[in-house]
C-alpha positions in Angstrom: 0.0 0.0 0.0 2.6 2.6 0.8 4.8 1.8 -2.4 1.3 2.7 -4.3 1.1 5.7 -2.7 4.4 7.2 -1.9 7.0 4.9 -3.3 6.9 3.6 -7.2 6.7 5.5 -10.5 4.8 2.9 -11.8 2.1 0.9 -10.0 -0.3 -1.9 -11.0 -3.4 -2.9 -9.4 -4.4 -6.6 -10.6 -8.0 -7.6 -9.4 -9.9 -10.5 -9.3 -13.3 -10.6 -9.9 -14.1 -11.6 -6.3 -12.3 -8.0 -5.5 -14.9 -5.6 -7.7 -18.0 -4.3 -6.2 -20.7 -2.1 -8.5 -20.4 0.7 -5.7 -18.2 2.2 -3.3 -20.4 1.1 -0.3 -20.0 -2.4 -1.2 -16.0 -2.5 -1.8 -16.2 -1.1 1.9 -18.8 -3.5 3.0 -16.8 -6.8 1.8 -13.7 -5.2 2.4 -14.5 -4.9 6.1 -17.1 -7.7 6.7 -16.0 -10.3 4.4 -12.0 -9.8 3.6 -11.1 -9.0 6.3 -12.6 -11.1 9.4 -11.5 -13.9 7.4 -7.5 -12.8 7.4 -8.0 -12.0 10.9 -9.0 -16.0 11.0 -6.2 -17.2 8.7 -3.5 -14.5 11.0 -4.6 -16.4 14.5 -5.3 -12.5 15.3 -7.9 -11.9 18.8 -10.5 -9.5 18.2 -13.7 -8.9 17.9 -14.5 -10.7 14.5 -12.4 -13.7 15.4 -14.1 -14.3 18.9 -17.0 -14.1 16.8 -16.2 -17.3 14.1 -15.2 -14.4 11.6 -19.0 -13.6 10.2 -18.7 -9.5 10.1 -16.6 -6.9 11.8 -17.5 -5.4 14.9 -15.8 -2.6 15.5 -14.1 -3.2 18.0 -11.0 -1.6 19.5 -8.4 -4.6 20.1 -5.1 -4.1 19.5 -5.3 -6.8 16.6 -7.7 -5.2 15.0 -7.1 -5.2 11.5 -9.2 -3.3 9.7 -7.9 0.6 10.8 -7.1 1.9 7.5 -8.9 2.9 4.3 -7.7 4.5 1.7 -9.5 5.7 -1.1 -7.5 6.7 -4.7 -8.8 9.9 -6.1 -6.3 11.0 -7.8 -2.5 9.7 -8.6 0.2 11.0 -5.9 2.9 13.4 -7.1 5.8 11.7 -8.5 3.9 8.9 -9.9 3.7 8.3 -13.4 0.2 6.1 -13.4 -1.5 3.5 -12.1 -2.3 0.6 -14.3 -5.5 -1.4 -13.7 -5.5 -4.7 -14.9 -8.9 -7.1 -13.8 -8.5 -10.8 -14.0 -11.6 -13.0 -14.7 -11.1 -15.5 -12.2 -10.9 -15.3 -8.2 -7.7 -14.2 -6.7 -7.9 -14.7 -3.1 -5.0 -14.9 -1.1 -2.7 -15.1 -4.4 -0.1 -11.8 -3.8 -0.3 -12.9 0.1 1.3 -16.5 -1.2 3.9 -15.1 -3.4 2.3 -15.3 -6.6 3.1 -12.1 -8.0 4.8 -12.7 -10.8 2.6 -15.5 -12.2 -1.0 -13.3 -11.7 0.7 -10.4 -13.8 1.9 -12.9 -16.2 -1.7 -14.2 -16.4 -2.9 -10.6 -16.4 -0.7 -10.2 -19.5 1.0 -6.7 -17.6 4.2 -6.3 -18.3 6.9 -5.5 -15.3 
């Protein structure tokens, strides 16, 4: 997140279908109830979605809370040349986590 912001010239987003929402409210919706209660699972992390099997976030204020940032693109950031979007069709999940970087852009046909 902070090389996209602050740190590349050149930046590439590669999404999965399973990461595009039709409105802003829903990206934060799934971001918050869905994504991220379930890397709080997958992390071992104590909080307020994990005590809770992982169904939804609930706000809460424990220090492994995950879920404290959001940042919203309006714009590019000075010094950056552009973003590049690319969407995959096919689930993503967990793939950049893994180490799979290379192969998604591949797949994405974006060139490094």
């Amino acid at each position: 997140m902070a090389g996209s912001l602050f740190g590349h010239k050149k930046v590439y987003f590669v999404l999965g279908v399973n990461k595009i929402m039709p409105t802003l409210e829903e990206a934060i919706y799934r971001a918050r109830n869905v994504a991220a209660p379930k890397n709080v699972l997958r992390h071992g992390y104590k909080c307020g979605c994990s005590l809770q099997g992982g169904d939804r976030c609930y706000d809460c204020g424990a220090p492994d809370r995950i879920c404290n940032v959001l940042a919203i693109y309006y714009k590019k950031m000075r010094n950056i040349e552009g973003y590049r979007t690319k969407r995959v069709g096919k689930n993503l999940y967990y793939a950049c986590i893994k180490g799979r970087i290379r192969g998604i852009l591949k797949y994405a046909r974006v060139a490094l």
